[in-house]
C-alpha positions as YAML, in Angstrom:
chain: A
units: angstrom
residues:
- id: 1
  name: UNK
  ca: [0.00, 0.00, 0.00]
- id: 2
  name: UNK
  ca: [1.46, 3.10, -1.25]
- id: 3
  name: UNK
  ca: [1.02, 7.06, 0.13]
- id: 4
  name: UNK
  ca: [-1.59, 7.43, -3.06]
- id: 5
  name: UNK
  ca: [-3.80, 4.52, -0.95]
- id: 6
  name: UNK
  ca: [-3.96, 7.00, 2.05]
- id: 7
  name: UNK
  ca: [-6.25, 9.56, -0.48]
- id: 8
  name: UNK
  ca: [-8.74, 6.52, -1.46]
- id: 9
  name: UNK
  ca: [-12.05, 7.48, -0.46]
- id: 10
  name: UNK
  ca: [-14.03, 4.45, -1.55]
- id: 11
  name: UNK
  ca: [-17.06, 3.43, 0.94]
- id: 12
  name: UNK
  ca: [-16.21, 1.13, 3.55]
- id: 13
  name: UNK
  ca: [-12.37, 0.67, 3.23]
- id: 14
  name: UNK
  ca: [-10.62, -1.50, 5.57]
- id: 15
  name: UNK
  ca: [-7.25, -1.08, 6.63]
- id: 16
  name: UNK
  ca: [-4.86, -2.93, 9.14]
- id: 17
  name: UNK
  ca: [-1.36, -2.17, 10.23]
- id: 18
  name: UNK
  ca: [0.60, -2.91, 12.82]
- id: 19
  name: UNK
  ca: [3.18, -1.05, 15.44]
- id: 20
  name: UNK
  ca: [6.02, -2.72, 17.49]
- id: 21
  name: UNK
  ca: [5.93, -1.54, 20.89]
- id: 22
  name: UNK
  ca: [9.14, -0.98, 22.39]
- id: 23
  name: UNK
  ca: [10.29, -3.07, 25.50]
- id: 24
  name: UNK
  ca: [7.99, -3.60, 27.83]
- id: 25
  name: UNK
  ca: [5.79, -0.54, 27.00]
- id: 26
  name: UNK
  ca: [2.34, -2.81, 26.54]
- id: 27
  name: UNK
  ca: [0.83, -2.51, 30.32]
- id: 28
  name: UNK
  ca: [1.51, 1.45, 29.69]
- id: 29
  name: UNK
  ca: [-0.08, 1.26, 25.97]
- id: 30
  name: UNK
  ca: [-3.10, -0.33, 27.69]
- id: 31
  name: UNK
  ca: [-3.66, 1.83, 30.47]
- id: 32
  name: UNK
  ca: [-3.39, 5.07, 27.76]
- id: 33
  name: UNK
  ca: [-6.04, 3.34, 25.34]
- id: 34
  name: UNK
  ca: [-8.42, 2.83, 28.42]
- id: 35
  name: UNK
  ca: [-8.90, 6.94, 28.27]
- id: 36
  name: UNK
  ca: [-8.82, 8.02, 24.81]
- id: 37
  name: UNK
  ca: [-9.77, 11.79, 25.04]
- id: 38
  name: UNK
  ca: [-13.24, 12.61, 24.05]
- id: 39
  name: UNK
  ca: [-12.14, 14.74, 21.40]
- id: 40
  name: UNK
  ca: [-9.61, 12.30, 19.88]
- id: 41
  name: UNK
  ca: [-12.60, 9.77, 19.16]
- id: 42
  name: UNK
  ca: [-14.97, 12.55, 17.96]
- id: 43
  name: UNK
  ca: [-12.55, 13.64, 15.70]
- id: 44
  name: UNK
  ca: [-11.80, 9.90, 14.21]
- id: 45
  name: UNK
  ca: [-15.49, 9.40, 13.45]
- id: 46
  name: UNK
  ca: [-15.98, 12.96, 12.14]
- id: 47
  name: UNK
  ca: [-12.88, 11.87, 9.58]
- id: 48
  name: UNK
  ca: [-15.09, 8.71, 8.73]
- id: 49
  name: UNK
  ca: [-13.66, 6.37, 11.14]
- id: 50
  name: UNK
  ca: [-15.79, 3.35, 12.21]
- id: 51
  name: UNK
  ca: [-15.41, -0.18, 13.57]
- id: 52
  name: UNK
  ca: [-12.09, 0.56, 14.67]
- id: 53
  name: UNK
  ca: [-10.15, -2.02, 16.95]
- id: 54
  name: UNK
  ca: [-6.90, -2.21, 18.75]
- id: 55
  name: UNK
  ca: [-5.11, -5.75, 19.47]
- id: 56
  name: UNK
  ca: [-1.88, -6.57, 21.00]
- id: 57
  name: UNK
  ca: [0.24, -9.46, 21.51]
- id: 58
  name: UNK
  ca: [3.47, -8.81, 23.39]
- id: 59
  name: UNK
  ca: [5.10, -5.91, 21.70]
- id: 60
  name: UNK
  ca: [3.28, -6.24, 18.38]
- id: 61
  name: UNK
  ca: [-0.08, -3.92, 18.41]
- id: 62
  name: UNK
  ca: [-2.71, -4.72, 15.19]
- id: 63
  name: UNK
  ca: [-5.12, -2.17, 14.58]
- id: 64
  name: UNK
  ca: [-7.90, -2.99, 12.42]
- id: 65
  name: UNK
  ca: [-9.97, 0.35, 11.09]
- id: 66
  name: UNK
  ca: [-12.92, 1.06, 8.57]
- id: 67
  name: UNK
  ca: [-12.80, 4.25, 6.97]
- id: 68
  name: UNK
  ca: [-16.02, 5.82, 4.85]
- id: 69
  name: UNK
  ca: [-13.47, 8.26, 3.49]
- id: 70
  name: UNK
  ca: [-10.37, 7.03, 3.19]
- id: 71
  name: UNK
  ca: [-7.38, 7.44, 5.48]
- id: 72
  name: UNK
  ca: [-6.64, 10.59, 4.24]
- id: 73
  name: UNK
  ca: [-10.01, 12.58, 5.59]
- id: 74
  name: UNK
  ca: [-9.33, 11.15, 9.09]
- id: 75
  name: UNK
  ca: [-5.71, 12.57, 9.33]
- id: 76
  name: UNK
  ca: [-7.06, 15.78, 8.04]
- id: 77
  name: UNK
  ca: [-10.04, 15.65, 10.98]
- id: 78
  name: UNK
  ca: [-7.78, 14.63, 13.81]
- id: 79
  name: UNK
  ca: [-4.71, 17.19, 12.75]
- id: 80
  name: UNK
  ca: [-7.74, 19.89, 13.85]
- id: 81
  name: UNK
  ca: [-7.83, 18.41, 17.29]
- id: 82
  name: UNK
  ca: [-6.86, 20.69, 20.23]
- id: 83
  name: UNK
  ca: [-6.34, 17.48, 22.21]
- id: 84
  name: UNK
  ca: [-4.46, 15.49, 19.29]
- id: 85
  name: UNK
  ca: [-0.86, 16.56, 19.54]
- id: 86
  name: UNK
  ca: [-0.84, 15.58, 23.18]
- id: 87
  name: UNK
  ca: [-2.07, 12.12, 22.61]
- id: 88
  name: UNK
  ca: [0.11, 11.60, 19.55]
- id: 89
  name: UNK
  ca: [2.96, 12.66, 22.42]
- id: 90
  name: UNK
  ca: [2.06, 10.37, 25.20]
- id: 91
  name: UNK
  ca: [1.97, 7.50, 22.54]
- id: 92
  name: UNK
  ca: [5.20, 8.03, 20.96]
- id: 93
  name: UNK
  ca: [7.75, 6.99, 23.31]
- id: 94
  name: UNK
  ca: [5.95, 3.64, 23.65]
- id: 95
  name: UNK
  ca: [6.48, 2.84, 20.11]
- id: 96
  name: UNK
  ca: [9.82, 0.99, 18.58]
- id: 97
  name: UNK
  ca: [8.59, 1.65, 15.26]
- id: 98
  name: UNK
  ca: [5.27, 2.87, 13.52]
- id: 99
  name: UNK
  ca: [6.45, 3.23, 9.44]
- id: 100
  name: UNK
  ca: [8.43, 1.84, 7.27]
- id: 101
  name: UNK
  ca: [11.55, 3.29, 5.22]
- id: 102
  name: UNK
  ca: [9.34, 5.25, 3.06]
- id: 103
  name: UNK
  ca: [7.35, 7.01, 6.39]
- id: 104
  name: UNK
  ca: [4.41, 5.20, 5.53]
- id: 105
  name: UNK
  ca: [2.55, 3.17, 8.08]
- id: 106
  name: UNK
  ca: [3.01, -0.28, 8.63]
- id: 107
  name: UNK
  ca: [0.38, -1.45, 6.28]
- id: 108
  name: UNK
  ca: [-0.78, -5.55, 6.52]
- id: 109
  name: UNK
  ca: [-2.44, -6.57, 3.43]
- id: 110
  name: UNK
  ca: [-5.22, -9.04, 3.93]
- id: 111
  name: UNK
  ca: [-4.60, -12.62, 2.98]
- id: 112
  name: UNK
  ca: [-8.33, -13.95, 3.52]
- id: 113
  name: UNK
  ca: [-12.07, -12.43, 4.47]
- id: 114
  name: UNK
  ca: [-15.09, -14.87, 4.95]
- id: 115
  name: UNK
  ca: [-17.85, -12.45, 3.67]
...
């Protein structure tokens, strides 16, 4: 999946990708997700967000999102967020790594989907 993906706005898209937490940093990833600001979730559903889901296993985090718009209209509704820059901050030291060598996000392709 390439940057030109992240400006799709077909109906329902689905989109994984994962994160590698850095050592040890899953209890603290937890206990952050368990109070997501208000405005950080109203902003993800105003950007189309729906039917979004966070898993972990160890130090590997899998987050499974439908978009209405695409990924591109829920960057541009969370990047208004007063409350945004100070999640994105808490979150950052937890993470080993979040992209890959082009900056894009760790995109998983899907393999299979029972309809």
């Amino acid at each position: 999946m390439g940057r030109d993906q992240l400006n799709t706005s077909p109906a329902d898209d689905q989109f994984c990708f994962v994160y590698d937490l850095a050592d040890g940093a899953g209890p603290e990833y937890e206990a952050l997700h368990r109070q997501v600001p208000p405005g950080v979730q109203r902003a993800l559903s105003a950007g189309g967000a729906y039917d979004y889901s966070i898993f972990r296993r160890n130090d590997l985090v899998i987050s499974v999102l439908r978009a209405h718009r695409g990924l591109a209209a829920i960057e541009r509704a969370t990047a208004i967020e007063p409350k945004q820059p100070a999640w994105a901050a808490s979150l950052a030291p937890l993470f080993a790594r979040t992209t890959d060598e082009n900056g894009l996000p760790l995109f998983a392709h899907r393999v299979f989907r029972l309809p």
